[in-house]
N, C-alpha and C positions, 0 to 999 in steps of 0.2 A: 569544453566543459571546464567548471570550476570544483576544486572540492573544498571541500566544508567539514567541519568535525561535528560529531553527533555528540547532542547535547555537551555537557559536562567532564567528557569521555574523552581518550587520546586516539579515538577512534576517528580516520580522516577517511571519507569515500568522496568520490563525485558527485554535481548535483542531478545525476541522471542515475535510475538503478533499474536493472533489469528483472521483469513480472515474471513467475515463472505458474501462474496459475493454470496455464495449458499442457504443462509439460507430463507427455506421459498420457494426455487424450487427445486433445484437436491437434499438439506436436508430440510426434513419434519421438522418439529417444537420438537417433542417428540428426536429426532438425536440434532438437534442443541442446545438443553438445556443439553442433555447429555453431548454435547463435552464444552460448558462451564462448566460445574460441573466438567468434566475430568480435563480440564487444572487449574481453581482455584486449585486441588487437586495436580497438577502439581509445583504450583508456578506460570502459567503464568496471572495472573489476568488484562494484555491489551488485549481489545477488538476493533478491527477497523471494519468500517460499514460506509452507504452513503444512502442516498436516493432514490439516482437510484437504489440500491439495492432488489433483488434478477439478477445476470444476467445469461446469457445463456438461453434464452436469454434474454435484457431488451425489458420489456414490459410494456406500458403503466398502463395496471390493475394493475402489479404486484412493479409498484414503493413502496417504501418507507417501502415493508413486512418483509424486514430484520430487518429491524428497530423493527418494532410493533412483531418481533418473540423475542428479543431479550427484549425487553419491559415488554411481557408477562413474562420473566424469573424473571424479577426483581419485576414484582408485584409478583409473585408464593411466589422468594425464600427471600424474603425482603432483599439480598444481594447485593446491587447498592453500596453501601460504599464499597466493597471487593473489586470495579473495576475502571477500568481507561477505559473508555469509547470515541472514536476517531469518528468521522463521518464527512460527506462532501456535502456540496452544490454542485451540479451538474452544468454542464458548458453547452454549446449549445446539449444538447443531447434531441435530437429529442423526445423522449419518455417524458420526465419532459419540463412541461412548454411549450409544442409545441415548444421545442429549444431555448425558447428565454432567458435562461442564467443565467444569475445574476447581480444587479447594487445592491447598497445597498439600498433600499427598499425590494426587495428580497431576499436579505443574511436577515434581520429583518426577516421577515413572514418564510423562510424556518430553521431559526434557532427554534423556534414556534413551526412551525411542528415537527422537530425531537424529540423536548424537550416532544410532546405530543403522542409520536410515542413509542419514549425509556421509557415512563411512568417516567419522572425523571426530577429534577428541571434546571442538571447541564450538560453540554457537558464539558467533559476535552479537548477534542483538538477539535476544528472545522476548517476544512480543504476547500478549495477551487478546485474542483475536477481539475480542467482544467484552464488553465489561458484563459481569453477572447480573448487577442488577437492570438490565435492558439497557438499551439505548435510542439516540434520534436520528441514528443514521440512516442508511437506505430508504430514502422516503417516509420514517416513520416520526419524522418532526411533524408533519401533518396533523397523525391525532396522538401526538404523544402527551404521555400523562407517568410523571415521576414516585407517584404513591404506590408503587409495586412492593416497594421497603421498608422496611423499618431499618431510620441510620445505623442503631447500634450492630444489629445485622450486616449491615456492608460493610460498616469499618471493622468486625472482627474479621470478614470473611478476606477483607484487604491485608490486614496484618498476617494472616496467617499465611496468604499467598506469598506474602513480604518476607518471613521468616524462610520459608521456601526457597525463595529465589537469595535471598542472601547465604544459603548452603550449598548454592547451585555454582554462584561465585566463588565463595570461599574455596570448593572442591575447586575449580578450575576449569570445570564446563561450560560456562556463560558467563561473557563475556562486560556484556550491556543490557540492562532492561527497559523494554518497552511495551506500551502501551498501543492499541487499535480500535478507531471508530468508539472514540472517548470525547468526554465533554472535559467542558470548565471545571466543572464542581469533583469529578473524576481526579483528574488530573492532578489539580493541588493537594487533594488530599491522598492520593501515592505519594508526590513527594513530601509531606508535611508527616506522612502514619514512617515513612521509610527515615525523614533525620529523627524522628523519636526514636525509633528500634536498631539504629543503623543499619539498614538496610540498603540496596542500591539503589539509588536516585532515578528515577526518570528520563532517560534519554532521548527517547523519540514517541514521537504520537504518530502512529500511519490510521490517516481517516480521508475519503474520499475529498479532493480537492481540481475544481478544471474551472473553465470559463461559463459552465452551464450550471457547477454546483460548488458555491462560495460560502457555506456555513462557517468555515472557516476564519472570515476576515473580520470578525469581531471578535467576542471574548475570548476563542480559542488563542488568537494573533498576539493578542494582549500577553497570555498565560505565555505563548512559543517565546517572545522576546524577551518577558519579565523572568519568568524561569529557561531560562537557554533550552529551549525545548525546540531539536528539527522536527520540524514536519516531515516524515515521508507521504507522500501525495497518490493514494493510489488514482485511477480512471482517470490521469491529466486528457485523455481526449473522448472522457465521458462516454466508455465502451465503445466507442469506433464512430461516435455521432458525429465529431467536430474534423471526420475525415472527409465527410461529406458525401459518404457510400448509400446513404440510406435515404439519402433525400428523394424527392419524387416517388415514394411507395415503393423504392429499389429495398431489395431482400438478397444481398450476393447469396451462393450457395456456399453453405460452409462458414458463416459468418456466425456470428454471436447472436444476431436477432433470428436469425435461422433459425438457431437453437434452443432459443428458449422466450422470444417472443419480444416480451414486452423491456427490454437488457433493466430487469431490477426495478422496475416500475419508473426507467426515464424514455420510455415512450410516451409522447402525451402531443395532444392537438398544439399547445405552446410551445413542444421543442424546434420542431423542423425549423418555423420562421427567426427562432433563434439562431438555432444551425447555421439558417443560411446569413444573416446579420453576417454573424464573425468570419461567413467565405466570402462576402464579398468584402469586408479591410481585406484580409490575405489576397484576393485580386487586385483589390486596389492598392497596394502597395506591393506587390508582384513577389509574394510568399508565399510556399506549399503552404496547407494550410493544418498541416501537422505539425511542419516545425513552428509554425506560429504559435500552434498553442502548446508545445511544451515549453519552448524559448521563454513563454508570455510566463513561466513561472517562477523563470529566478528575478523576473521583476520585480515580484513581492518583497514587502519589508520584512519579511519575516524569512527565517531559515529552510529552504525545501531541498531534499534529493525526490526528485518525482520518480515513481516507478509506472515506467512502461510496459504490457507486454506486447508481444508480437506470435503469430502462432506461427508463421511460417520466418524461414533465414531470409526472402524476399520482403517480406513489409521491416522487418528488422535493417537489414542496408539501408532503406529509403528511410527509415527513423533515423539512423545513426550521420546519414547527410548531412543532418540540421543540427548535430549533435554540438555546434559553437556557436548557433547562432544568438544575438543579442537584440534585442527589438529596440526601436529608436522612437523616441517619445512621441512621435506623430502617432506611430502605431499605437502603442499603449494608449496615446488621449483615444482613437477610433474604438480600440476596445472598450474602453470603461463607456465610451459613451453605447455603445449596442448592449452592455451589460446593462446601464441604467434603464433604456428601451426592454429589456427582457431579463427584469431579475430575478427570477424565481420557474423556469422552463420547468422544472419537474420536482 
């Protein structure tokens, strides 16, 4: 692994960060301190995590368990300084807050929470899961339509979040802010509403990024490099597709499609023949075909710590294998050319 500093920030992690979206459901508590011990031993000492966390699904009871599993580690093993610690206010998600969001009173009281959740004084990055006024993420570039607003509406309801989070710093709670599953036009105007008010700048964007789903590699790329903006990369192996566990109509037991079907609307007639494109470069150049496509992330021109999760301390070993590898330009031409053959699987 290499590390990298988030955005703007004196904040250095690896480019690899460990998902903890399971922890606390599909991994038991005794699993998920294990695979934290695993990867500290690794080198990867980023941690990312939310509120709404545990999912698969999200449920009201089970808010905020990740958090308090991950909590409990750092009361057990007194090692909260070893880590870089990432988590996120939830957006209209029906589960937190009966949907209703976030304005900064909000971001205040759930910053609170977490800090009393994670057992810790300090959040390194706090993230904004969802932006308020909707977004294109998860499939919903399809039919999406931006008139849900009125500008003056979102830029106050920005600043005030912005006013928020800079008491959040000043107090010494929050460390870095950031942004999730955000656009362009998003993005600049956090940092642009935040050097008005001085406010914290922008440090990272975590929006879905793998070899199946590339929204990413246009304006967002632009915005990542022109304002020092890391990507964290959540789904680098596209919920478990680009493992290549699901091909042939396979349904492991206990798996994510198990659970909830369709993994977020990237089940579709066009994924598998993609799937299988990018398994056979990884046989043809004799690559798991997991590290392949993490590896294939730090190839980007642009800044990423990918975040992986793993449900079990078993697929986590066999992630962390790969965890140096460097892909070699034959490989990358073979990808971009099965990505130009299948751009758009779901």
């Amino acid at each position: 692994m290499k590390t990298l500093t988030l955005g703007r920030t004196d904040i250095r992690v690896p480019d690899l960060c460990l998902g903890t979206m399971t922890f606390g459901n599909q991994t038991p508590e005794a699993d998920a301190h294990r695979q934290i011990d695993m990867s500290l031993e690794a080198g990867l000492n980023f941690i990312d995590t939310a509120e709404m966390y545990p999912v698969n699904p999200v449920r009201k009871e089970t808010v905020g368990r990740s958090e308090e599993v991950i909590g409990n580690w750092f009361a057990r093993t007194g090692r909260r300084a070893e880590t870089v610690i990432a988590t996120k206010v939830a957006g209209d998600t029906a589960q937190v807050r009966d949907g209703k969001g976030y304005d900064g009173k909000i971001v205040r009281e759930a910053v609170d929470a977490s800090l009393r959740r994670l057992q810790t004084d300090v959040i390194d990055v706090y993230q904004l899961h969802w932006p308020m006024r909707g977004s294109y993420m998860f499939r919903q570039n399809w039919h999406y339509d931006p008139r849900g607003k009125r500008r003056g509406e979102v830029v106050e309801h920005m600043v005030e979040v912005l006013e928020a989070m800079a008491e959040m710093v000043k107090a010494g709670k929050v460390r870095a802010f950031g942004l999730s599953n955000e656009g362009a036009w998003g993005t600049l105007h956090w940092i642009s509403l935040a050097e008005e008010i001085g406010a914290p700048r922008v440090a990272t964007v975590q929006n879905e990024y793998s070899l199946l789903c590339r929204l990413y590699d246009t304006d967002m790329a632009e915005t990542s490099v022109m304002e020092d903006i890391t990507l964290l990369s959540f789904s680098p192996l596209a919920a478990g597709l680009l493992t290549g566990k699901y091909q042939n109509g396979a349904i492991p037991e206990g798996s994510r499609m198990s659970l909830n079907g369709n993994l977020g609307g990237r089940k579709s007639d066009r994924v598998f023949p993609a799937v299988q494109a990018y398994l056979d470069v990884a046989a043809r150049h004799g690559l798991d075909p997991v590290h392949m496509a993490i590896a294939w992330q730090r190839s980007r021109p642009f800044p990423i710590s990918a975040i992986f999760g793993a449900t079990t301390s078993a697929q986590l070993e066999h992630i962390l294998a790969g965890k140096d590898l460097v892909l070699g330009k034959e490989v990358i031409d073979d990808l971009e050319a099965a990505h130009r053959q299948h751009p758009m699987p779901y």
